[in-house]
N, C-alpha and C positions, 0 to 999 in steps of 0.2 A: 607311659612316660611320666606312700605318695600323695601330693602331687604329680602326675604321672606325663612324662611325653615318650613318644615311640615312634619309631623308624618305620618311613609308607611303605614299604612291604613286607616291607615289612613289616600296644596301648591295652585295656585292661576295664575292669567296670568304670563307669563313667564317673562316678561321685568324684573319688579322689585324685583317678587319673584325670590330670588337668586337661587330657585330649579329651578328657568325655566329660568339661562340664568343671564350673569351679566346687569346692568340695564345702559340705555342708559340719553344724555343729551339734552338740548336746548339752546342754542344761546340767548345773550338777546338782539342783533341785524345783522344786514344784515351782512355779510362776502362773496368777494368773492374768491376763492382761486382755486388753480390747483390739477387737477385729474388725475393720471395715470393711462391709462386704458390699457387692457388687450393688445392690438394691440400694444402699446409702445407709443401710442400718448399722448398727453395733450389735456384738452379742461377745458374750464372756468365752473368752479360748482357753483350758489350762494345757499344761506342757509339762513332761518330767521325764527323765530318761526313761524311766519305764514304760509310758506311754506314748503312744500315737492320736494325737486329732484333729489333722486338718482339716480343714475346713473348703469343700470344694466347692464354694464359691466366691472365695477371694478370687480379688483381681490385683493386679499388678499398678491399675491407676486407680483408687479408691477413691468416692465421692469425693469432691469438698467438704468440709465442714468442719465449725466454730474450735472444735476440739484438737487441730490438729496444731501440734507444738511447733513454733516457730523460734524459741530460743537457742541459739546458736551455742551458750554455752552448755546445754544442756544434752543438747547432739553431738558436740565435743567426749563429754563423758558415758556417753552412749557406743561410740565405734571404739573407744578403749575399751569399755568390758567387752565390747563383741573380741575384738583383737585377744584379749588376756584367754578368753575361756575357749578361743578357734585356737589358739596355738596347741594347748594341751589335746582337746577332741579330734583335730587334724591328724597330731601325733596320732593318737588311737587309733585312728583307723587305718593312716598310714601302715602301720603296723600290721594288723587282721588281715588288712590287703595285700600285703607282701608276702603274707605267713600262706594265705592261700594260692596264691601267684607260684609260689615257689616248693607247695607241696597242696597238690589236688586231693585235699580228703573230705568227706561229709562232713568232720568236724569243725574245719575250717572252715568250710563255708556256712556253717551254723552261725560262728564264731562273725563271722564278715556280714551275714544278715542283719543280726542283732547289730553291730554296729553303724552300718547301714541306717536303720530304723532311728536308731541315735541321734546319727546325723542328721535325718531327716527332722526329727524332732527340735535341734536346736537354730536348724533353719526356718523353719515355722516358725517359733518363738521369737527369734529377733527381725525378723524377715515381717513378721506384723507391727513387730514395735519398730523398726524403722519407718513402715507407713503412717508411723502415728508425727511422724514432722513434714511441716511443708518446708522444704529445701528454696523455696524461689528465692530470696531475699538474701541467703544468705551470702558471708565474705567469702570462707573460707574454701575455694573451687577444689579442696583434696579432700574437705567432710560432706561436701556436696556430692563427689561422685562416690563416693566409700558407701555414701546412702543410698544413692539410687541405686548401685549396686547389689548391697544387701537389703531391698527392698524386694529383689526378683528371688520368688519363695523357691524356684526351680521345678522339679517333682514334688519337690514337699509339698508342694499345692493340693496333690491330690489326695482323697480320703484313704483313711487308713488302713482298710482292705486292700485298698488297687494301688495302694502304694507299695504295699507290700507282695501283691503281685508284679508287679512291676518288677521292681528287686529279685524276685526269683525269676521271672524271664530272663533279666537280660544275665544272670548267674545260669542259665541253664544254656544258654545261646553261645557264651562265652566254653562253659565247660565243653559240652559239645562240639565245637571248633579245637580248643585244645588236647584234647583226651583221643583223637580221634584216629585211629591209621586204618590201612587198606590192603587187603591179604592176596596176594599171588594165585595162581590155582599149585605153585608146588609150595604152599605154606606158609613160604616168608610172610612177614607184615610189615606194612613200612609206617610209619609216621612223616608228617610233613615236614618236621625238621631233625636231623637232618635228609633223612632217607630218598623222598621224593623233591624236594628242592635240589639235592643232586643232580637226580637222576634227569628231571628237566634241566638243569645246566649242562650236564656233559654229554647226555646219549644224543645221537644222530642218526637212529632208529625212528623210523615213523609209529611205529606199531609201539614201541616202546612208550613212547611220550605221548599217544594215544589213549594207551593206556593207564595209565597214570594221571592224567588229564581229564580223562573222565569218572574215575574210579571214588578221585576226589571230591569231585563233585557229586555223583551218588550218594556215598558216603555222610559228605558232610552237608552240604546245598537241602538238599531231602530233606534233610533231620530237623534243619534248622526253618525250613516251611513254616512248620504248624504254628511254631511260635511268632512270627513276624507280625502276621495281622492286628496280631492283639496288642504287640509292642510299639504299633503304626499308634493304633486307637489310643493308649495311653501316653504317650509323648505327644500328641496331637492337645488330649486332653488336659497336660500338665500345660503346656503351652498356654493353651487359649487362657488357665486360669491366671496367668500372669499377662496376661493385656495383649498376647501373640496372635496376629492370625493361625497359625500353628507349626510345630516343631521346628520344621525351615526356617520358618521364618526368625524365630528363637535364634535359631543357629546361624543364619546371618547379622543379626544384630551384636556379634559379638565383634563386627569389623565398623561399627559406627559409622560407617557409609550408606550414605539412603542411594545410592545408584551400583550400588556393588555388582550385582548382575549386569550391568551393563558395561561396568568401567572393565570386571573380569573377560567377557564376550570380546571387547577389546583389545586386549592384552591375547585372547586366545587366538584373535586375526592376523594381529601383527606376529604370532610366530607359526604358525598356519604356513607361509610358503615354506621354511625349513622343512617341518615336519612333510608336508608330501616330499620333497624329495629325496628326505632319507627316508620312508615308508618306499619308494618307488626303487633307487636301490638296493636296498633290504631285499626286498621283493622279486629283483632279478635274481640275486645272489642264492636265495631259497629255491628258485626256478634251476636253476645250474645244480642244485646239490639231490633236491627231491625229485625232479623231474615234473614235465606239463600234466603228468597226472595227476598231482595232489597243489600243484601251484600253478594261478591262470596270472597272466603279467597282467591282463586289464580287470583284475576282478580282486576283490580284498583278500590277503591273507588266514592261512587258518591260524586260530591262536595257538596252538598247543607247540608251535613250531619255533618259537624267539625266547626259549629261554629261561623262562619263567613263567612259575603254573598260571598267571594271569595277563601275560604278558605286558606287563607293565612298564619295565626295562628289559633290553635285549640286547645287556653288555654279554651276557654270557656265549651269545653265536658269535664274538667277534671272530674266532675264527675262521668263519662262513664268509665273511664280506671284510675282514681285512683290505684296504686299496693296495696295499704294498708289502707282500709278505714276506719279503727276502730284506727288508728293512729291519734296524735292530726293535727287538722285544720292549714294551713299555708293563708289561706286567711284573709284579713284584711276585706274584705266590711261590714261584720255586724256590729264589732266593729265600726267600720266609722260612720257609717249610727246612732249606739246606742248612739255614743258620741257628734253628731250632728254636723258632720265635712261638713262644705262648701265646696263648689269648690275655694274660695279665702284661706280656711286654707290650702288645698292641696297643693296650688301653696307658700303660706306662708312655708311648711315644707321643700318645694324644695328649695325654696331659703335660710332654714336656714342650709341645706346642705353642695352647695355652701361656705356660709361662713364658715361655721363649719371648712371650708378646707385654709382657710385664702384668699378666694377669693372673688370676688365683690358683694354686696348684688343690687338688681334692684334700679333703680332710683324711685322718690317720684311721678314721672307722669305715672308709670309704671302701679300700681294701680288702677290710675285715669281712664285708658286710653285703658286698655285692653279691650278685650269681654270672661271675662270669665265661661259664662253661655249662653245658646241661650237665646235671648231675645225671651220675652211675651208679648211685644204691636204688635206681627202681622206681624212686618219686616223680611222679606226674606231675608236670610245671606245664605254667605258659610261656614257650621257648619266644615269643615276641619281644623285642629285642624294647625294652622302654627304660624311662631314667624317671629316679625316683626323689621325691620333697619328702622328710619327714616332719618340718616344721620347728626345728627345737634350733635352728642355726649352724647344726654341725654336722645332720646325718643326708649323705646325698649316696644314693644308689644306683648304682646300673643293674637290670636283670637280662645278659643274654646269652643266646644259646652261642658263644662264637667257635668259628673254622679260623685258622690258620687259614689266609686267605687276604687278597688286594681287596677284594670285593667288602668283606667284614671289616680291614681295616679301615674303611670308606667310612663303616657305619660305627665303628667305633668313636669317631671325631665326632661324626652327626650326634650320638646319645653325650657325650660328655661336653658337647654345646650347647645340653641342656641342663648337664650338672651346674656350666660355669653360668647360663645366666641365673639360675637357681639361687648359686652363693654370690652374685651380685646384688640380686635384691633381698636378701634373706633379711636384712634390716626397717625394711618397711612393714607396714601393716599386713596382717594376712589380702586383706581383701584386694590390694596390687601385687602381690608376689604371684603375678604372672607376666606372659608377654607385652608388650604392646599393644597387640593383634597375632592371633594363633596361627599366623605366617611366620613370624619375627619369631618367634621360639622353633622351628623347623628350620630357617634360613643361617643362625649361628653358627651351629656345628659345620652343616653345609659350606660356606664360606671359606672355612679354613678347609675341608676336602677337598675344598677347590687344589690350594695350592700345594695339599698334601700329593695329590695325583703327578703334580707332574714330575717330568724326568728330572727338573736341578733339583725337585727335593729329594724325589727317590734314591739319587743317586748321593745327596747329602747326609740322608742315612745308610748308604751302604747295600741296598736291595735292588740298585739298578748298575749295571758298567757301566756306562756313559752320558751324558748330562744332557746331550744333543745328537742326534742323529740327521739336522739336516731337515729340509721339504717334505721327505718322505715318510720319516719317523714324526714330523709334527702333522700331516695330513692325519694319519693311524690314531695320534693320539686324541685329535680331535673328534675321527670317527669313532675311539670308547668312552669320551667324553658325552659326545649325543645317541648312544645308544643307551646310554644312562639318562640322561636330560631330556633331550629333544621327545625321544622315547616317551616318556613318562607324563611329558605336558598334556595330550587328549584324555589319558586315563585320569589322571588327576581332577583333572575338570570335570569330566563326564559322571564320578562315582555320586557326586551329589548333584546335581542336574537329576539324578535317576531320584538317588532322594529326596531332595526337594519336591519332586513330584509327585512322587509314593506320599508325601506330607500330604498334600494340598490336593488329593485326589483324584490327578488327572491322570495316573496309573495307579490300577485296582490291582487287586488279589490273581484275577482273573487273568492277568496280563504285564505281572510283574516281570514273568523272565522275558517275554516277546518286546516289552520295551528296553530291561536292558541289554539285549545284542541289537536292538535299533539304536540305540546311544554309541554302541561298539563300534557296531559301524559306521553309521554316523560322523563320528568322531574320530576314531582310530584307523579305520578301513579292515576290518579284523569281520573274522563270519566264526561260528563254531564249529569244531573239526566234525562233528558228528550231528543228527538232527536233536532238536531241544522240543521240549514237551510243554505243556501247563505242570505238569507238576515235578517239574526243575525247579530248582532255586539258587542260578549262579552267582550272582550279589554274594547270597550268604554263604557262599567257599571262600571269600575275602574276608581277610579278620576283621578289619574296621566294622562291617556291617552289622554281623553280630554283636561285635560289643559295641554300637552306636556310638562310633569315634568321628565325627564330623569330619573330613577329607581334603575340603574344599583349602585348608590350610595348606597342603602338600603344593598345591597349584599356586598357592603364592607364595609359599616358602620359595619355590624354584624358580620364581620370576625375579624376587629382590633380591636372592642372595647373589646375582650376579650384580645388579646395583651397588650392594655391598662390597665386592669384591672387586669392582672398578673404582670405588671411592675410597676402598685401603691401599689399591693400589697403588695410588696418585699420593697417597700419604705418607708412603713406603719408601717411595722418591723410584719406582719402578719405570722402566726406559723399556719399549717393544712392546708387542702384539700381548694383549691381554689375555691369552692362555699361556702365556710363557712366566706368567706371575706369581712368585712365591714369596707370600707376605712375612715367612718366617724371621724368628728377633725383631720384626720391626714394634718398636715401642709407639711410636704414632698412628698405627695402623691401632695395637691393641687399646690402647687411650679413646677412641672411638669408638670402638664396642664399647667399650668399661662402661662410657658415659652414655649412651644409649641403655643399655644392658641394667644399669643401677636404678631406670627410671620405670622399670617394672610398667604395670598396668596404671600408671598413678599421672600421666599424659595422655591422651589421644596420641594413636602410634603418629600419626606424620609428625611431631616434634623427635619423636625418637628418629624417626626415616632419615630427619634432617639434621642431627647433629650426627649422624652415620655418614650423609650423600651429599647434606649442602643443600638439597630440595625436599620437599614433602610429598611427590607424586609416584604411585607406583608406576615402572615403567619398564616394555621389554626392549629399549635400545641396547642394554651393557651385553643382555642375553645375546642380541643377533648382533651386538658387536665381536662376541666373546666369538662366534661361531662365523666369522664370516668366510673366513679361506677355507672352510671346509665348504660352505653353501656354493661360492666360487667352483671348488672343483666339483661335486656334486652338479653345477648346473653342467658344467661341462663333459663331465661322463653321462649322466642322463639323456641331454643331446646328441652325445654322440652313438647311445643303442636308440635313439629312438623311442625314449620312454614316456608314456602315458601316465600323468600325475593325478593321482586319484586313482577311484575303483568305477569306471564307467560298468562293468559288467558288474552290479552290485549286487542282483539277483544268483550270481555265480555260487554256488557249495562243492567242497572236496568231496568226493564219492567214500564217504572213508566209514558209513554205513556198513557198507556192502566188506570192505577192507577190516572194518574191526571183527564182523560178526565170521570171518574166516579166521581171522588170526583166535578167536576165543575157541572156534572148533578144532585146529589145531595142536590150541594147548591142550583142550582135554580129550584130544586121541593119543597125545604123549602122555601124558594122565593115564588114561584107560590103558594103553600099551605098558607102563609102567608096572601096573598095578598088578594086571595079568602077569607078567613077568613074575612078579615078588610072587604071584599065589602058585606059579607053579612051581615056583623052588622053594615054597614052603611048604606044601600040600597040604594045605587047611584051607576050607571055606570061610571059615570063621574069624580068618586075620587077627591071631593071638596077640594079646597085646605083650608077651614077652618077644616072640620074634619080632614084632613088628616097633620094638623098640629099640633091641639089643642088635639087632641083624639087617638090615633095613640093604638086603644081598642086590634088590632090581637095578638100585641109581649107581651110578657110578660118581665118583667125584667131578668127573667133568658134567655130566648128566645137568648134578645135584646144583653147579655154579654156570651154568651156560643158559643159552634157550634166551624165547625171545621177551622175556619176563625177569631176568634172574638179577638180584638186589648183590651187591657189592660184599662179600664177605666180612670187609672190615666194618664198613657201614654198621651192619647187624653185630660185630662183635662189641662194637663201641656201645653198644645199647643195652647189652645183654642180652638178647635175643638168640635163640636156637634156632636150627634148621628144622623145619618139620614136613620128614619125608611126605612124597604128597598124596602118597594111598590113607595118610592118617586124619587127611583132610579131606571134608566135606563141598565139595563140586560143586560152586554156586556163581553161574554167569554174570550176575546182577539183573536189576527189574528194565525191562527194554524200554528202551529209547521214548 
């Protein structure tokens, strides 16, 4: 999401992705200047793009002493050259960063280290010489916080080896997650976007989604193991050297709240009774479709079954647990797809939004310059759907993999709700051209999704028949509403809860996956379909993890944007039930972002909250306002099967051990039945590779597209990917359980 923000399920390395961290500078010559380190001493630091030296023993609160500058005017022209020389270096790396994001080659990410280092280097440099002012005294509360700000050296803290280890971790954790697919036993290969994210939204196959579910995690969870520990140790270590208990705690202090854990604990209580009772729900309706074999009504669900590969939202089983299915259709995708909507009209509709509301339309390179389709000549990108800062005031990017799709056109508003706060604050200093609080930049976009979903807007652009359908049709649409939302609230919370922990050591190495399915559960009522081992690593099948994207934002994005969306409501002059609201043209409504949105990082968010809501306190009233006739009917179908809220049987597991390790014998006696086949109507031992390329007589076309495994023709044609018969392939189960 550059400057970077990106979509929770749906971000990038941390420097310049804003999700991971504010982004650092370079020097366009030698400097050398005084370091106060943690002992109370000075010693001489030099600096130059071509070098690295930090110093790992600064600290983020340096002694007192006689030497530090207390001239205001002097600190005045101190955050102006920081400002002049980050605009250009930002650029830079903006750049490298995109250039590797948008084609995975060695040389690119050569190109993205060194610049990297760069940055690191010019964040040390002024990162010490803003330690050289004591800010108490001063007037001016915008060169006060601009300093304390760029007072926090970040990673540049750490020495120049391990920073540069560093750097290559989390470029290897990153590659790794991106680069990564998983092969069939008849050959196909799928990638996770789109291929397996499909196939977890549409199959209704147990064994299917089984497989794919875990395969992914093998695959990728595994790989991304070895490197964590060390990435743990080193973000711990960059932390502490800036005045951090460590890395958590770093990353909480970017919400300036000293009770944040508690106030969020909070917020996660009060929407707590919703969530069980669409989890109990849910849970019947999985019950009716899979059968009491694989689903116990009083025991948690298995994840691999709602939709998506981490089940995070489980808009995609709506068909499963519709309450009223003879009620008219709230989904756009067909219309889309009928009317021959691109993925540049989708992001075209977001942006006429936006203006619709009297706010910025994207600039004319915006267009030019985006990725908004995977590429087809072959290039290896990170399909993570983020929005991109270049720093110069004109260049804002989207990079995503988009489907033709309700679902994508959801996330198409979210990523261009980062464009537009982007070019709201684009005229302030680098060092506030961010959010508020890294809630407020996830909740924008979001906001206006809100009223993009429903039926009067759909039906205002033309991709739904009718505006209203009645009780029936607004139950339904609420229930896609919170299998998006409600959904999402325990995983949100839960992903850093795990890492906060993994920070501060109260989960080891030893015990990282066994803690987070105890958070899953815990939290979500969710168990894994299959048994998990020590040397699992499911965290790192989530992109956020590997690329150390702080999460915790996502849980409060989706607590205020309903805040938001009941105080533009009100502004809107809007009459009725707050899911019936669609703030579109309203100029009042957008006049309230604007002025929030333009005050960047350059306020403590509650000033922002409150020229948005009229209060300063985060709250989940709008949310369980927004949702209540849905909670109403839920209480009342729940009552009436008798249903158990929670997972009292928590000890409960799907048998799907026993269930996977049949269906992989299976595949490879069609396998083996195959192969035998082709050898004897080819009568060679030796499987020539001209018949076995050119004649390929065993499979049949149905054969070769069916079976309890088989990938989407189009899918794989859309990729350029072949079929490759499966005698030509090498028979490999994966490492057990």
């Amino acid at each position: 999401m550059g400057q970077g923000w990106a979509a929770p399920g749906l971000p990038s390395l941390f420097l310049l992705l804003l999700c991971c961290g504010h982004p650092m500078l370079v020097p366009s010559q030698e400097t050398t200047h005084q370091v106060t380190t943690n002992q109370g001493m000075t010693s001489q630091a030099t600096t130059s793009s071509q070098t690295t030296t930090s110093q790992a023993t600064t600290s983020s609160q340096p002694t007192q002493s006689p030497s530090l500058v207390t001239d205001e005017v002097e600190a005045r022209r101190f955050v102006e050259e920081y400002d002049r020389r980050s605009q250009v270096i930002w650029n830079e790396y903006a750049e490298a960063n995109w250039n590797y994001n948008t084609n995975i080659t060695t040389e690119a990410s050569k190109i993205l280290l060194q610049k990297n280092i760069q940055m690191a280097n010019h964040t040390f440099k002024f990162g010490t010489w803003a330690r050289q002012f004591d800010v108490t005294n001063f007037q001016n509360a915008s060169i006060k916080r601009m300093i304390k700000k760029i007072q926090d050296l970040e990673r540049a803290a750490l020495p120049a080896k391990e920073l540069e280890e560093y750097n290559q971790i989390l470029l290897d954790m990153e590659t790794t997650y991106s680069v990564a697919s998983v092969c069939h036993p008849n050959g196909t290969c799928l990638q996770l976007e789109p291929d397996l994210t499909s196939l977890m939204a549409t199959s209704r196959k147990y064994e299917d989604l089984l497989w794919a579910w875990k395969s992914w995690r093998d695959k990728v969870g595994r790989a991304i193991l070895p490197f964590f520990p060390k990435y743990v140790e080193l973000a711990n270590k960059a932390a502490r050297l800036n005045g951090y208990e460590d890395a958590g705690d770093s990353w909480r202090d970017m919400y300036e709240m000293p009770s944040l854990e508690q106030d969020l604990e909070q917020l996660f209580q009060e929407l707590q009774p919703l969530y069980l009772n669409l989890h109990a729900y849910v849970r019947r309706a999985l019950h009716r479709h899979y059968g009491p074999q694989h689903i116990n009504l009083e025991g948690p669900v298995p994840a691999h079954l709602l939709g998506n590969m981490w089940a995070q939202t489980w808009s995609n089983i709506y068909d499963l647990v519709v309450p009223f299915p003879s009620a008219p259709k709230i989904d756009a995708t067909e219309a889309m797809i009928k009317q021959g909507w691109t993925p540049k009209r989708m992001f075209e509709e977001a942006d006429n939004f936006f203006t619709s509301l009297g706010l910025l339309p994207v600039p004319f390179e915006f267009w030019n310059k985006s990725m908004l389709e995977k590429p087809t000549d072959g290039r290896e990108v990170v399909c993570h759907a983020s929005a991109w800062d270049f720093y110069n005031g004109k260049d804002f990017r989207i990079k995503q993999c988009t489907t033709v799709n309700m679902e994508d056109l959801v996330v198409a508003h979210h990523e261009m709700g980062h464009i537009q706060y982007f070019m709201q604050y684009k005229d302030l200093p680098v060092t506030f051209r961010e959010g508020a609080n890294p809630g407020f930049h996830e909740a924008i976009g979001d906001v206006l999704a809100l009223s993009v979903s429903t039926p009067k807007h759909l039906h205002s652009i033309n991709v739904l028949s009718s505006e209203s359908g009645g009780y029936e049709q607004d139950i339904n649409f609420l229930m896609k509403m919170a299998l998006d939302k409600i959904a999402f609230v325990p995983f949100s919370y839960l992903v850093d809860q795990w890492r906060w922990r993994v920070f501060d050591g109260s989960i080891t190495k030893e015990n990282y996956n066994q803690e987070w399915w105890n958070l899953r559960l815990k939290y979500q009522g969710l168990c894994p379909p299959v048994a998990r081992s020590q040397g699992d690593f499911d965290p790192g099948a989530k992109f956020h993890v590997p690329s150390s994207v702080p999460y915790i934002r996502y849980f409060v994005g989706f607590v205020i944007q309903f805040q938001f969306h009941e105080a533009l409501c009100q502004a809107a002059g809007h009459k009725g039930p707050l899911h019936t609201c669609d703030i579109y043209q309203s100029k009042e409504a957008g006049k309230r972002l604007a002025d929030a949105m333009k005050l960047g990082f350059s306020k403590p968010w509650p000033e922002a909250m409150k020229l948005i809501t009229g209060q300063s306190n985060m709250s989940a009233s709008a949310m369980m306002n927004y949702f209540k006739p849905l909670l109403d009917w839920l209480l009342t179908e729940n009552g009436r099967h008798g249903e158990k809220l929670g997972w009292p049987q928590y000890n409960w597991t799907p048998n799907s051990d026993k269930f996977y390790n049949e269906t992989v014998a299976k595949a490879f006696l069609q396998f083996y039945e195959h192969t035998m086949v082709w050898y004897h109507l080819n009568s060679s031992p030796f499987f020539p590779s001209r018949g076995r390329r050119e004649s390929p007589k065993y499979m049949s076309k149905q054969a070769a597209s069916s079976g309890p495994l088989a990938a989407p023709r189009s899918s794989l044609a859309a990729q350029g990917l072949r079929e490759v018969p499966a005698h030509a392939v090498l028979w490999h189960p994966g490492p057990p359980v």
